[in-house]
VOBA-1610 file (N, C-alpha, C; in pm, whole numbers, padded with zeros to 5 digits, always signed):
BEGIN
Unk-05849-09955+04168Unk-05862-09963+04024Unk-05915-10101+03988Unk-06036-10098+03939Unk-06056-10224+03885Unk-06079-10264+03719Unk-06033-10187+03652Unk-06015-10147+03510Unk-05888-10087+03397Unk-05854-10124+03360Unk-05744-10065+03253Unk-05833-10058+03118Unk-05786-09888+03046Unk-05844-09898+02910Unk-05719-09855+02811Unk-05698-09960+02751Unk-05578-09919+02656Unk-05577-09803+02509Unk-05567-09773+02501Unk-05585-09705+02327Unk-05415-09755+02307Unk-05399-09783+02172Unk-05311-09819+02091Unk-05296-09823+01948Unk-05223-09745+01898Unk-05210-09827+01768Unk-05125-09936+01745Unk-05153-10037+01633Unk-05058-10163+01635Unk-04970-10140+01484Unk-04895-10184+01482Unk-04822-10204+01358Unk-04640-10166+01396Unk-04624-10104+01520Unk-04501-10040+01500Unk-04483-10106+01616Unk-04329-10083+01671Unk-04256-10160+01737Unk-04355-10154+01910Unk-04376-10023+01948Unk-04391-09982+02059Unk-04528-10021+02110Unk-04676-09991+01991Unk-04762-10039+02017Unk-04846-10193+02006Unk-04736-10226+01953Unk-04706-10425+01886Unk-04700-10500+02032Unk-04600-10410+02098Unk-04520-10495+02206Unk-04581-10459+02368Unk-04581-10336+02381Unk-04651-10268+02485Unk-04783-10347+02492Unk-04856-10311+02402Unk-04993-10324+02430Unk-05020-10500+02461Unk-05005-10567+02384Unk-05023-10714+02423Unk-04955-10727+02628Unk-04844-10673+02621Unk-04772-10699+02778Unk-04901-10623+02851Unk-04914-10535+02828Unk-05020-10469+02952Unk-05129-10489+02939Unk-05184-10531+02836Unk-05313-10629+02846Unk-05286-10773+02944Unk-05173-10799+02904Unk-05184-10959+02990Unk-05197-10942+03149Unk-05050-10851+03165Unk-05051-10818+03319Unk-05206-10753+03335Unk-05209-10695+03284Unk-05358-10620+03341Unk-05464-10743+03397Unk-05468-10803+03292Unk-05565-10948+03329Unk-05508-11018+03459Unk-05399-11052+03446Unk-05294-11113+03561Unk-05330-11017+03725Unk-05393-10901+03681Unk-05385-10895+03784Unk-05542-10840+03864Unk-05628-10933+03775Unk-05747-10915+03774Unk-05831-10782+03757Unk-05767-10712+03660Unk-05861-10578+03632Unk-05903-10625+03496Unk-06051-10558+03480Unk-06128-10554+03342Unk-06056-10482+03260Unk-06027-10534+03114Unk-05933-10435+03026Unk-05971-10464+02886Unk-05991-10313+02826Unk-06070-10256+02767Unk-05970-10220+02676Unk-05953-10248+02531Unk-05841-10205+02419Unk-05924-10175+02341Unk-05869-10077+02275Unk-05903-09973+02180Unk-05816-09912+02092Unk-05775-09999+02010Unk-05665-10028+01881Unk-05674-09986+01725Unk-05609-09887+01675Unk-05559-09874+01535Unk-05503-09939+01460Unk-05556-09993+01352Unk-05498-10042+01253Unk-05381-10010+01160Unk-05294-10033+01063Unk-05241-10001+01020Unk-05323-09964+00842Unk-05285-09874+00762Unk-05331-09905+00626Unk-05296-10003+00503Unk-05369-10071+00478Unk-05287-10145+00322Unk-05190-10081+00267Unk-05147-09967+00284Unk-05067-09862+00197Unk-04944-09895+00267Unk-04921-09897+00425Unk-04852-09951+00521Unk-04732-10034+00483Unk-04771-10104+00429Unk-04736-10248+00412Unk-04722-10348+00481Unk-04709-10483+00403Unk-04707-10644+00464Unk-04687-10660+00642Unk-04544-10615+00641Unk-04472-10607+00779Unk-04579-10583+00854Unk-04566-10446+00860Unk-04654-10345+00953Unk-04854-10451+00976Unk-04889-10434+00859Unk-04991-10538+00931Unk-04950-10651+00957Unk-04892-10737+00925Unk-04846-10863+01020Unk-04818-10822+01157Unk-04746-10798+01172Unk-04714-10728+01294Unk-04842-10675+01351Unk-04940-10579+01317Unk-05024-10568+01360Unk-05117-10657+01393Unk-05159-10783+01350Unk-05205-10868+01352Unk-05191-10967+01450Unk-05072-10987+01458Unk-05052-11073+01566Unk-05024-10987+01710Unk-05022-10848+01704Unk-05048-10817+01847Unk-05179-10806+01849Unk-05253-10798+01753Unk-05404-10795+01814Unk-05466-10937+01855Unk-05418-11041+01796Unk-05440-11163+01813Unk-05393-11160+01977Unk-05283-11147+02011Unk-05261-11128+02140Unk-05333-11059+02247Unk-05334-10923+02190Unk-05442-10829+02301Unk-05567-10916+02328Unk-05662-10981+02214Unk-05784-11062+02207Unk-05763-11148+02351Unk-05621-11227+02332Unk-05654-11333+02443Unk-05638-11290+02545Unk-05573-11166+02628Unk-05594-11113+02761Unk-05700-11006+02791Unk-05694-10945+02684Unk-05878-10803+02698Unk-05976-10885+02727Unk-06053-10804+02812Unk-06217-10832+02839Unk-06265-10800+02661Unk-06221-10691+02651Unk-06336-10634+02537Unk-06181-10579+02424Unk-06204-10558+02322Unk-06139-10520+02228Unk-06228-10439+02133Unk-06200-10368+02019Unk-06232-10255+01950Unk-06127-10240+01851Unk-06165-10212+01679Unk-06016-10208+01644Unk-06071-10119+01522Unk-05989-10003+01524Unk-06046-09923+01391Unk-05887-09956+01288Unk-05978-09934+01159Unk-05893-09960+01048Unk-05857-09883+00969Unk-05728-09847+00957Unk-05655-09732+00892Unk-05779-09709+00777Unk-05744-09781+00669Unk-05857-09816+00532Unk-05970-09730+00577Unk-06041-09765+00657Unk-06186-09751+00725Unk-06179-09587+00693Unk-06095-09561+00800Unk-06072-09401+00801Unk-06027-09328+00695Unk-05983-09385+00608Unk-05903-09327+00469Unk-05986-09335+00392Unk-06074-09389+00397Unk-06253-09431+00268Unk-06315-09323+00348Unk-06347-09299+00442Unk-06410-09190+00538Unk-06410-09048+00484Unk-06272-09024+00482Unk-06200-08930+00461Unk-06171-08868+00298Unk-06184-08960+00230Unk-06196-08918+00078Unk-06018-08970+00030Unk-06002-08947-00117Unk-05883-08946-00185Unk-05821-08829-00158Unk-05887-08675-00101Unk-05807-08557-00100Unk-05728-08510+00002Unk-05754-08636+00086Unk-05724-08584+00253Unk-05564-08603+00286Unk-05556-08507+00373Unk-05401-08469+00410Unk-05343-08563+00483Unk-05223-08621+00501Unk-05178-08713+00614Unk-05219-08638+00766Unk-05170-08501+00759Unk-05262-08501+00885Unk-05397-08492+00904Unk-05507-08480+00800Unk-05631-08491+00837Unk-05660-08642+00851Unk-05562-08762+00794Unk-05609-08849+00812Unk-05528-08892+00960Unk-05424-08881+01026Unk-05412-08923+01129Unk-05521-08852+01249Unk-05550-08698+01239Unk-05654-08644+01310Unk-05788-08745+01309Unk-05811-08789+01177Unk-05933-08894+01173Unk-05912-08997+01276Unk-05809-09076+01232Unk-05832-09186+01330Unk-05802-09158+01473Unk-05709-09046+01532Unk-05705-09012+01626Unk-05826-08960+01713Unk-05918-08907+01570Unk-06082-08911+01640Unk-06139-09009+01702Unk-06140-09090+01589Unk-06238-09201+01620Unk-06182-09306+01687Unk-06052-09338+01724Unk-06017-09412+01868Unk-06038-09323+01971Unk-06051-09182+01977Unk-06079-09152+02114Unk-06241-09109+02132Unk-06305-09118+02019Unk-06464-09171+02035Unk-06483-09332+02083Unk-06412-09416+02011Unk-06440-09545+02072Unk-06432-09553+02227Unk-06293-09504+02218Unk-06284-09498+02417Unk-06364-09438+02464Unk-06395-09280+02464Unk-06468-09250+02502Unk-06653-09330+02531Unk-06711-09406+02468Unk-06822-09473+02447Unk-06772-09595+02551Unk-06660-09624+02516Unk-06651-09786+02608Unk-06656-09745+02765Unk-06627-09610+02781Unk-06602-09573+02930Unk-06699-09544+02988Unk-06798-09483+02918Unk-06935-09486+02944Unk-07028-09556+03004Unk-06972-09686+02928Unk-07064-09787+02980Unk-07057-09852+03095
//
C-alpha cells in the first residue's frame, strides 16, 4: 500500500478526531494521503464549524492533497425545497465524486 484516501466529514466528534490521527500516521508512515472532507453548514452552528476547522487545519498539515466540500455549497446546489435527506444524498454525492476523480489520477 502506498496510499491512504480518507473521505470524512468534519464537525462532529468522530470525524474531527479520527481523521486528523490517520492522516498523520498515514504520513508517519510514508503513504501518499488523499482527504476528501465535508463541511459542516452555517445552519450547523459556531461549535460544529470550529471544530470543523481546526481538524481541517490539521488534516492540511499531514495530507498530500486535501479537498473539502461545503455543506452551504451543496445546500445553494440543491435549492430552498430540498429534503434533509436529499441534501445529505447531495453531499454524500459529491464527496464520493471527489474521491472518486482523486483516485483516478
Amino acid at each position: 500500500c502506498k496510499a491512504l484516501y480518507l473521505l470524512a466529514g468534519l464537525g462532529g466528534y468522530a470525524g474531527s478526531t479520527a481523521t486528523p490521527a490517520l492522516a498523520r500516521r498515514a504520513r508517519d508512515a510514508g503513504l501518499h494521503t488523499v482527504a476528501v472532507m465535508g463541511m459542516p453548514c452555517d445552519w450547523e452552528g459556531r461549535r460544529r464549524r470550529t471544530t470543523a476547522l481546526r481538524a481541517l487545519e490539521s488534516v492540511r498539515e499531514h495530507a498530500a492533497e486535501t479537498f473539502v466540500v461545503h455543506g452551504d455549497a451543496v445546500a445553494e446546489r440543491l435549492g430552498e425545497g430540498a429534503s434533509i435527506g436529499e441534501f445529505i444524498e447531495g453531499i454524500n454525492s459529491w464527496l464520493l465524486r471527489e474521491l472518486d476523480a482523486r483516485m483516478a489520477l
